[in-house]
C-alpha positions as CSV (number, residue, x, y, z in Angstrom):
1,X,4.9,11.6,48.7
2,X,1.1,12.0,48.5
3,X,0.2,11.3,44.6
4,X,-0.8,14.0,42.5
5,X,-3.6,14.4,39.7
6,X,-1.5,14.5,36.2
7,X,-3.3,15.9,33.2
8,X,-2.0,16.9,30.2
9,X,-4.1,18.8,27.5
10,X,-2.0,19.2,24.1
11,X,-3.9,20.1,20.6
12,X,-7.3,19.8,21.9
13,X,-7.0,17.1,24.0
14,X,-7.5,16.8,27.7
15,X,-5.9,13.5,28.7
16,X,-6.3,12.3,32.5
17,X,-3.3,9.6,33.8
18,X,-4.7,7.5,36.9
19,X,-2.8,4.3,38.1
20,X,-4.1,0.9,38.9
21,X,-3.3,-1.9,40.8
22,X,-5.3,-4.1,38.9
23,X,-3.4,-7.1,36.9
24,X,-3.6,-6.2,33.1
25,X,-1.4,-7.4,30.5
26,X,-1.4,-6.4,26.9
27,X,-0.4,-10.2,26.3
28,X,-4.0,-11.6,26.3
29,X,-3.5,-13.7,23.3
30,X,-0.8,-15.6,24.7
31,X,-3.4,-17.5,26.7
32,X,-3.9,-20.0,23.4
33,X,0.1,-20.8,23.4
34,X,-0.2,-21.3,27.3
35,X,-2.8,-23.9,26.8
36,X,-1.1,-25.8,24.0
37,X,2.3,-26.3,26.3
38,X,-0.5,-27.6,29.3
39,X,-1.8,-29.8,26.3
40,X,1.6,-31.0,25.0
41,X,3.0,-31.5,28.5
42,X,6.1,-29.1,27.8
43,X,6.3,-28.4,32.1
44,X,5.7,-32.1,32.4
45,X,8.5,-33.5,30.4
46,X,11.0,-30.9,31.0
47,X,10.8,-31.6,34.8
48,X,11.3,-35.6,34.0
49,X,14.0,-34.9,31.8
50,X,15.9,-32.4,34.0
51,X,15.8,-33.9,37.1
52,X,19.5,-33.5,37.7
53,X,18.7,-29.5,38.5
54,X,16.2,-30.1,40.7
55,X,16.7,-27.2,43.6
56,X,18.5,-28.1,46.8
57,X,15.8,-26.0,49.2
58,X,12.0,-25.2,48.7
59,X,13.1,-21.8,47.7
60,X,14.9,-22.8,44.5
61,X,13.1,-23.3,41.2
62,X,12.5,-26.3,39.9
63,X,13.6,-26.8,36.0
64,X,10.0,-26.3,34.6
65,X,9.6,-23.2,36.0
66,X,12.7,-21.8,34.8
67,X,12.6,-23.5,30.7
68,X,8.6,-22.3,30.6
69,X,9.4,-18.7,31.7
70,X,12.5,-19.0,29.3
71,X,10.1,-19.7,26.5
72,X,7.6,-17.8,27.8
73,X,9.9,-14.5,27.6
74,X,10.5,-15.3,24.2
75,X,6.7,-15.2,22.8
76,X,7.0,-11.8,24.6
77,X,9.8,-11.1,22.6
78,X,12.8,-11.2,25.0
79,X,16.2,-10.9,23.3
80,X,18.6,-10.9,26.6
81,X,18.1,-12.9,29.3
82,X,17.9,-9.9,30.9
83,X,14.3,-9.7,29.4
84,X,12.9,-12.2,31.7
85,X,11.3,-9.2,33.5
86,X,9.0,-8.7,31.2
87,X,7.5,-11.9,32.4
88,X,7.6,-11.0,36.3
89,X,6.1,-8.0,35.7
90,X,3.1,-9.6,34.3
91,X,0.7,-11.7,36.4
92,X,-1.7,-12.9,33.9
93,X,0.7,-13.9,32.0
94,X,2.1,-15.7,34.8
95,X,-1.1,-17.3,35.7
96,X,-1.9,-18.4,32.1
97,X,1.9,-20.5,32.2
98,X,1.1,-21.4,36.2
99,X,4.2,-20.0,37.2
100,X,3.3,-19.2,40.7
101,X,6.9,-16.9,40.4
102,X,9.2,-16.2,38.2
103,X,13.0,-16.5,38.1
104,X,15.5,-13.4,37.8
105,X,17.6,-12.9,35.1
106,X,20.6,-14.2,37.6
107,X,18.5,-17.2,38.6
108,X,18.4,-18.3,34.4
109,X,21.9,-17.7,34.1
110,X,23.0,-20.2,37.0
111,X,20.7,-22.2,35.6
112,X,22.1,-22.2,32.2
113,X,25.8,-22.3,33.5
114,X,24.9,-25.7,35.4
115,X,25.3,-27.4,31.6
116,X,28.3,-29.3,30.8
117,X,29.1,-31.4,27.4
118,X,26.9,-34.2,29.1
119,X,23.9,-32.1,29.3
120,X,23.8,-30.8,26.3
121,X,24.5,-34.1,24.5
122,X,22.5,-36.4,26.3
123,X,19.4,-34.1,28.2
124,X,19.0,-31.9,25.5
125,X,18.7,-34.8,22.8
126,X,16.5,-36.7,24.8
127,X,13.7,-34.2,25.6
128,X,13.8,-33.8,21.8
129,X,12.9,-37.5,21.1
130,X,10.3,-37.1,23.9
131,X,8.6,-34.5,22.6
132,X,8.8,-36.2,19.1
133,X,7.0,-39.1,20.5
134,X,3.9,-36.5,21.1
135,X,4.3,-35.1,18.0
136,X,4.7,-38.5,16.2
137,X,1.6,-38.1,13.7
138,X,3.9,-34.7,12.0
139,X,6.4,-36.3,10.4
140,X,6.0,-38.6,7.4
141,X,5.3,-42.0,7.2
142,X,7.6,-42.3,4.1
143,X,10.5,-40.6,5.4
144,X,11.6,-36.9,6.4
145,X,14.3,-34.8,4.2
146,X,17.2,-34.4,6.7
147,X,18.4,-30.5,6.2
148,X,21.6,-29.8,6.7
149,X,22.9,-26.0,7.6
150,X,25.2,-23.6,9.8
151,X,24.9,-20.0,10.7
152,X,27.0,-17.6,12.0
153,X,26.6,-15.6,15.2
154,X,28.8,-12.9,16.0
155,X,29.5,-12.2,19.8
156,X,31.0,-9.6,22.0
157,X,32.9,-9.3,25.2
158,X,34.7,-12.9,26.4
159,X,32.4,-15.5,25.1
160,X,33.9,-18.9,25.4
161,X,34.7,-20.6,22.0
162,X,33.8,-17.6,19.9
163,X,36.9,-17.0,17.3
164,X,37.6,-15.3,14.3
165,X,36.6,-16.7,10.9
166,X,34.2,-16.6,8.6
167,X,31.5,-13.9,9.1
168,X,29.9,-12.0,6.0
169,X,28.1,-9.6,8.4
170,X,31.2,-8.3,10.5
171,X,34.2,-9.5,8.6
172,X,36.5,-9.7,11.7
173,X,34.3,-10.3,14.6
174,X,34.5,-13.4,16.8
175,X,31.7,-15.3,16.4
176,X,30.4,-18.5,16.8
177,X,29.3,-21.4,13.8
178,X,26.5,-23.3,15.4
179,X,25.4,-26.3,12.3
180,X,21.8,-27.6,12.7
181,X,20.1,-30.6,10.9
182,X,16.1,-30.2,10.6
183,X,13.7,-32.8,9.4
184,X,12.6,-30.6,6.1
185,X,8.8,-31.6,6.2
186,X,8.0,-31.2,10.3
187,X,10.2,-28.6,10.1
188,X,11.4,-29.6,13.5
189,X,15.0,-29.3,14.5
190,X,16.4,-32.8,15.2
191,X,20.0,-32.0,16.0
192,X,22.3,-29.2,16.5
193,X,26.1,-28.3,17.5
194,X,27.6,-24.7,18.9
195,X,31.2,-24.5,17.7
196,X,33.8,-22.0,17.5
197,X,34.3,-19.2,15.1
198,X,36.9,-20.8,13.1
199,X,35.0,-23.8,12.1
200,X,34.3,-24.9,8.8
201,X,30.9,-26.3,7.8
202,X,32.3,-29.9,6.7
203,X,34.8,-30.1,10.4
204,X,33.3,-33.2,11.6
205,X,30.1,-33.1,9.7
206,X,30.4,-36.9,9.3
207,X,30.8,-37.4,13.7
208,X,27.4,-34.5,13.2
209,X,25.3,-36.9,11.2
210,X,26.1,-39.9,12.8
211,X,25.2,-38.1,15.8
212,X,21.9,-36.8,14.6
213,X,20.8,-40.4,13.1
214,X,21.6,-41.9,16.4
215,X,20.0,-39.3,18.3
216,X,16.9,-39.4,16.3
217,X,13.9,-42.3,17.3
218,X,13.9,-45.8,15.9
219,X,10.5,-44.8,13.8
220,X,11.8,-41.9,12.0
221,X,12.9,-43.0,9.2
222,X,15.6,-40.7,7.0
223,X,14.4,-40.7,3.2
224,X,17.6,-38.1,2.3
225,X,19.7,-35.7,2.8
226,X,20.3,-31.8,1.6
227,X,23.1,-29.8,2.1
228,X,25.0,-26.9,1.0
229,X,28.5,-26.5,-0.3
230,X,29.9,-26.4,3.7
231,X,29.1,-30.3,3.3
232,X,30.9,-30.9,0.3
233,X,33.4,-34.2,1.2
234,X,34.1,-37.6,0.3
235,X,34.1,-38.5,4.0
236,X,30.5,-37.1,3.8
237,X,29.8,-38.6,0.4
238,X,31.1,-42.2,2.3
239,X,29.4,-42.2,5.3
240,X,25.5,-41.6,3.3
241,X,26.7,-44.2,1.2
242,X,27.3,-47.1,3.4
243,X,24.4,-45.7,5.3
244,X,22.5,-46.1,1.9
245,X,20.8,-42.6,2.4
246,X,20.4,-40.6,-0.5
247,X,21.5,-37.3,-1.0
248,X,22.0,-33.6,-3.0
249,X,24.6,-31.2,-1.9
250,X,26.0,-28.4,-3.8
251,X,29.6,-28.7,-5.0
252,X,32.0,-26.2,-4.5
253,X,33.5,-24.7,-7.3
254,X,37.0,-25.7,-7.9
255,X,38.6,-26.3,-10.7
256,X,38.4,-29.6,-11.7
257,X,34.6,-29.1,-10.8
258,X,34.2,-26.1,-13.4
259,X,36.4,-28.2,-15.9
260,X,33.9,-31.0,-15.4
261,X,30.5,-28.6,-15.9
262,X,32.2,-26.7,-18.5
263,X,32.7,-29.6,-20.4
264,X,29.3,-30.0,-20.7
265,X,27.9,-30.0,-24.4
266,X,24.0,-31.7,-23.9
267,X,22.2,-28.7,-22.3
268,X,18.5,-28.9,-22.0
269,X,16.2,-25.7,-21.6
270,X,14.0,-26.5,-19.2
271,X,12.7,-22.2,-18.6
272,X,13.7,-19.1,-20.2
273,X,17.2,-18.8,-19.5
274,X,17.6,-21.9,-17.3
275,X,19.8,-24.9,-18.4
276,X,20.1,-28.2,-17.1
277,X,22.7,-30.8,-17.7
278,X,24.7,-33.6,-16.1
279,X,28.2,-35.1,-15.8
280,X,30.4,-37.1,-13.4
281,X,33.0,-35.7,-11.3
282,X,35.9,-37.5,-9.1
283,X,37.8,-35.8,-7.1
284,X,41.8,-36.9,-6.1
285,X,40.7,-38.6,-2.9
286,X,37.6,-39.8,-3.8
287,X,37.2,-43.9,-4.7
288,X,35.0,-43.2,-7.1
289,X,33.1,-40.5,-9.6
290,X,30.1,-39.1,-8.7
291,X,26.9,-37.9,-10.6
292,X,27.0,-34.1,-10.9
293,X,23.5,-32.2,-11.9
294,X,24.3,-28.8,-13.4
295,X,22.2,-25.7,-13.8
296,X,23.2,-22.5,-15.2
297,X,21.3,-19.3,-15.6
298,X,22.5,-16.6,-18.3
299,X,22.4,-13.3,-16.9
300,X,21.1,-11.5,-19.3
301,X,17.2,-13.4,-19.1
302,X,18.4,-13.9,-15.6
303,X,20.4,-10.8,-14.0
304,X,19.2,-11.5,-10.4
305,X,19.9,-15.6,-11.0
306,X,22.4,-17.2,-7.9
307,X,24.8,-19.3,-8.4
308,X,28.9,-19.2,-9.3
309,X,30.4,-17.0,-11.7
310,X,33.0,-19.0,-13.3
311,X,35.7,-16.5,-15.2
312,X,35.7,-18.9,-18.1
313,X,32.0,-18.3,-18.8
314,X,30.8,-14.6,-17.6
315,X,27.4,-15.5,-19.6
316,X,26.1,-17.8,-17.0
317,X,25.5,-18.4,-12.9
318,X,26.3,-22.1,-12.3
319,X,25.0,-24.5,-9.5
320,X,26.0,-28.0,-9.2
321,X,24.8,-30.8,-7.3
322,X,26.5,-34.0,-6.1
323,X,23.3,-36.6,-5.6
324,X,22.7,-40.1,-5.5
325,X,19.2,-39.8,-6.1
326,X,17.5,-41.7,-9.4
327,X,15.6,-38.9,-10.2
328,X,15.4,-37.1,-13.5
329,X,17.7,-34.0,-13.5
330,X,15.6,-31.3,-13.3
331,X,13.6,-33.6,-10.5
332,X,16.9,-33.4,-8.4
333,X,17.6,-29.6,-8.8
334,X,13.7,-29.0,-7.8
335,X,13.9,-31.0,-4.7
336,X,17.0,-29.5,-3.7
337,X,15.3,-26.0,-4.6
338,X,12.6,-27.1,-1.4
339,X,15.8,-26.7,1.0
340,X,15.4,-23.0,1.1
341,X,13.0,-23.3,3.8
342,X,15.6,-24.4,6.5
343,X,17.2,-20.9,5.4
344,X,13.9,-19.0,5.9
345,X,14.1,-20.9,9.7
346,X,17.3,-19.7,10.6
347,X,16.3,-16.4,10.1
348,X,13.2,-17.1,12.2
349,X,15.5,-18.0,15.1
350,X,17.6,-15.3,15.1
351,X,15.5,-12.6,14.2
352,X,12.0,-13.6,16.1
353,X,13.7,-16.4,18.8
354,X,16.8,-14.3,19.2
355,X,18.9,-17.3,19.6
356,X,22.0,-15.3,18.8
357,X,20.9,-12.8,21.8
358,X,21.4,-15.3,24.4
359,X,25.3,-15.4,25.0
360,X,26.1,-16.8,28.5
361,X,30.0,-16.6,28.5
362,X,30.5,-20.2,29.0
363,X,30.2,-22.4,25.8
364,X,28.0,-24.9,27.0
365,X,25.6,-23.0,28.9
366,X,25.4,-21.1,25.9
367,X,24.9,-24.1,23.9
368,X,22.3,-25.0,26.2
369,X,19.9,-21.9,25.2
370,X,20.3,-22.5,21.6
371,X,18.8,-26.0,22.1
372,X,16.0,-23.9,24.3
373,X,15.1,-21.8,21.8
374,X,15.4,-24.6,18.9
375,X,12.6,-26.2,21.3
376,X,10.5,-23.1,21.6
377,X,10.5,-23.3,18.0
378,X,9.5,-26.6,17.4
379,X,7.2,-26.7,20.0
380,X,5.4,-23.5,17.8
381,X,5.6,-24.9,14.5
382,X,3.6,-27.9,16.4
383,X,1.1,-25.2,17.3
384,X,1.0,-23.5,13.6
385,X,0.5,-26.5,12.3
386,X,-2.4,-28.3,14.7
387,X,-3.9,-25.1,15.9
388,X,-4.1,-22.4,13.2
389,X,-5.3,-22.6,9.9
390,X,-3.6,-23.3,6.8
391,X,-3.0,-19.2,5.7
392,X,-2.2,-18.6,8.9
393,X,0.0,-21.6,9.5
394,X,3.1,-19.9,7.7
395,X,3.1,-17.4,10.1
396,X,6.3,-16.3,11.4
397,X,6.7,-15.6,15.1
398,X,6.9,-12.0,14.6
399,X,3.6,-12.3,13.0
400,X,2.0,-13.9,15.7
401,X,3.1,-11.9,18.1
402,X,1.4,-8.4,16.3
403,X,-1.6,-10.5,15.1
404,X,-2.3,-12.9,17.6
405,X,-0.8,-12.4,20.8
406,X,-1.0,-8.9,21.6
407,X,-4.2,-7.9,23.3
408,X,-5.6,-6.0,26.5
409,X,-6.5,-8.8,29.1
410,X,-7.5,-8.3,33.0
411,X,-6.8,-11.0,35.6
412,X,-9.9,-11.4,37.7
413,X,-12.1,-13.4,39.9
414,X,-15.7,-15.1,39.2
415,X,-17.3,-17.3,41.3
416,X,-14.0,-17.9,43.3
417,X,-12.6,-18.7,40.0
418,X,-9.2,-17.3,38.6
419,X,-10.8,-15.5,35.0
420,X,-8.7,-13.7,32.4
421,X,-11.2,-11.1,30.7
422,X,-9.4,-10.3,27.5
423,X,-10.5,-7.3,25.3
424,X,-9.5,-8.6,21.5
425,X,-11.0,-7.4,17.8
426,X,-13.5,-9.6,16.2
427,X,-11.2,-11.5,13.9
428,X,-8.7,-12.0,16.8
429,X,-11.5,-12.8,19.5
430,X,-13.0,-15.3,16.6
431,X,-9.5,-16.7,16.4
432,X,-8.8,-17.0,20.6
433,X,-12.6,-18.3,21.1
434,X,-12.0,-20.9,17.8
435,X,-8.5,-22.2,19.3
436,X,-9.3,-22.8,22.8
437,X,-12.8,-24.5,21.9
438,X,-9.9,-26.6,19.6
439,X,-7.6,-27.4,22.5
440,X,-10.4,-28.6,25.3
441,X,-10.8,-30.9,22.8
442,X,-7.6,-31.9,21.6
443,X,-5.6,-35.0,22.6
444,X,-2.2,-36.3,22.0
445,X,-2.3,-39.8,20.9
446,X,-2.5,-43.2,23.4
447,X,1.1,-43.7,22.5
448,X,2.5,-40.6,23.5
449,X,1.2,-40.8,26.9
């Protein structure tokens, strides 16, 4: 069909369509994120670690290509594998990952559904510590916060291991309960499990932990532990204890537990309408009592306070915290305050890393994307961190995509060389020209190499 002028003139405006063959994205800024995974070695390591996937013919992709165009999808913001295409329609994007091709949507699947139990527990773990090693100089000297949580992530269709159980969003649904543990002050995730549905935060918490403290390098060293009410359990209580890690997690409100706070008579004020107090607490099955910090907020200073509601005392929210930590009461309830964070990241994974999106039917191939995208994040808080500035820094990815990644660029040639011409504002222009003169000369340490 021979092509045909369009124009369209509509209040006042005479606007002329004409179509190019030219490569132009409107991903431009994405060229800084490119460079940091060339810097980091994300292509490099994921091809040593995943050498077990390695394609049978020429044609085939080989594992990097498929986890960097994975990733790559995401910054784009691809919530379905499906989404890949945005990536394969895009060749300076493509050139700015080297990804001489990309893989279809059917291609990432198979690759996903080639994970087993082994995979996930071994690979996955392993290009963690890997990547760790690189990042080595993020993490504390004195010790990271181990963060304990669990989410919920209702599914459709026949997804394998998702069951019915707890879910506050879609009371009914199936769904899956992943649990994740995250080293509070790299914010990096360490660890993480998919399980079914009908799971309960504390189910095998204890095998979790010792999982995640085996998993994690020899250097890192584990300064304590924070964890929600889902973690509440002698077994858990035990195991920290003979590891001789200290730690705060919320105790649930039963009975005894509210006979045990209520009975508390030395309340301190430590802010308007905040009390702070502590007693012990044993449980029936526990060898021993435990030190319990209690904080109550009265509703009427406080009517938006969180907490329990315990029908003997309508006057006041309660929290209570189980910790082995020597600090000063209101120094326990403040540190365990600083856990929120890992709350604030979940919801940066599912809402701007979609890790709920990517459902592959089978559990472990499903499991598999989750530890993707739990590397996609970590692998960008490295980059917040390093490249940006401090303001900037607490970005979320959502953020970074509106502010920092999204601008016009054209693929071209100059001098026989491959150029990407980007057209950016001043501030983010300042910001590209600022990073990339930061990466040529940036250098992971001697170690790490």
């Amino acid at each position: 069909m021979p092509s045909k002028k369009y124009v369209k003139s509509e209040g006042g405006v005479n606007l002329r369509v004409r179509f190019t063959d030219k490569p132009i994205t409107g991903w431009g800024g994405l060229v800084v994120m490119s460079k940091w995974f060339a810097k980091i070695g994300v292509a490099k390591v994921a091809e040593e670690i995943f050498g077990a996937f390695e394609p049978g013919s020429n044609r085939g992709y080989k594992p990097w290509e498929l986890i960097v165009s994975f990733m790559a999808a995401i910054y784009m913001g691809a919530n379905r594998v499906a989404h890949v295409d945005l990536l394969r329609h895009d060749a300076p994007v493509r050139a700015m990952f080297a990804l001489a091709r990309v893989p279809s949507a059917s291609s990432l699947l198979r690759f996903f559904r080639k994970f087993n139990l082994k995979h996930v527990s071994v690979l996955m773990p392993e290009w963690n510590r890997r990547m760790m090693e690189r990042a080595r100089d993020r993490f504390s000297a004195g010790g990271e916060t181990l963060d304990l949580d669990s989410s919920v992530f209702e599914r459709y269709g026949g997804q394998e291991g998702s069951k019915k159980g707890y879910n506050p969003r879609k009371p009914g649904r199936p769904s899956h309960h992943p649990i994740f543990a995250v080293a509070a002050g790299a914010k990096w995730v360490l660890h993480l499990w998919l399980r079914g549905g009908d799971t309960v935060s504390a189910s095998r918490a204890v095998d979790f932990i010792r999982e995640t403290l085996n998993n994690k390098p020899r250097w890192l060293n584990i300064a304590d532990v924070r964890a929600d009410s889902g973690f509440f359990s002698g077994k858990v209580f035990d195991f920290l204890e003979r590891a001789r890690i200290p730690y705060t997690i919320v105790a649930r409100a039963n009975a005894v537990v509210r006979e045990a706070v209520l009975g508390i008579t030395d309340w301190a004020e430590i802010a308007a309408g905040i009390e702070i107090g502590e007693t012990d607490y044993r449980a029936a099955d526990w060898k021993k009592a435990r030190r319990v910090v209690a904080v109550r907020q009265k509703l009427e200073e406080r009517p938006k306070a969180q907490g329990r509601l315990f029908p003997e005392c309508h006057a006041y929210r309660h929290q209570m915290l189980v910790t082995t930590r020597q600090d000063g009461a209101v120094e326990v309830w403040r540190h365990y305050n600083k856990r929120a964070d890992v709350e604030n990241r979940i919801k940066e994974w599912k809402d701007d890393f979609f890790m709920r999106g990517f459902a592959m039917n089978k559990f472990h191939a499903t499991e598999a994307t989750l530890w993707m995208v739990a590397m996609a994040f970590n692998i960008t808080e490295w980059f917040r961190s390093t490249v940006m500035d401090k303001a900037a820094s607490a970005s979320r990815l959502m953020t970074m995509r509106i502010k920092n990644f999204i601008c016009g660029g054209w693929l071209g040639f100059e001098s026989g060389h491959l150029v990407l011409r980007i057209n950016a504002r001043s501030k983010l222009k300042e910001w590209i020209e600022n990073s990339l003169l930061f990466l040529d000369s940036f250098s992971l340490p001697i170690a790490a190499h």
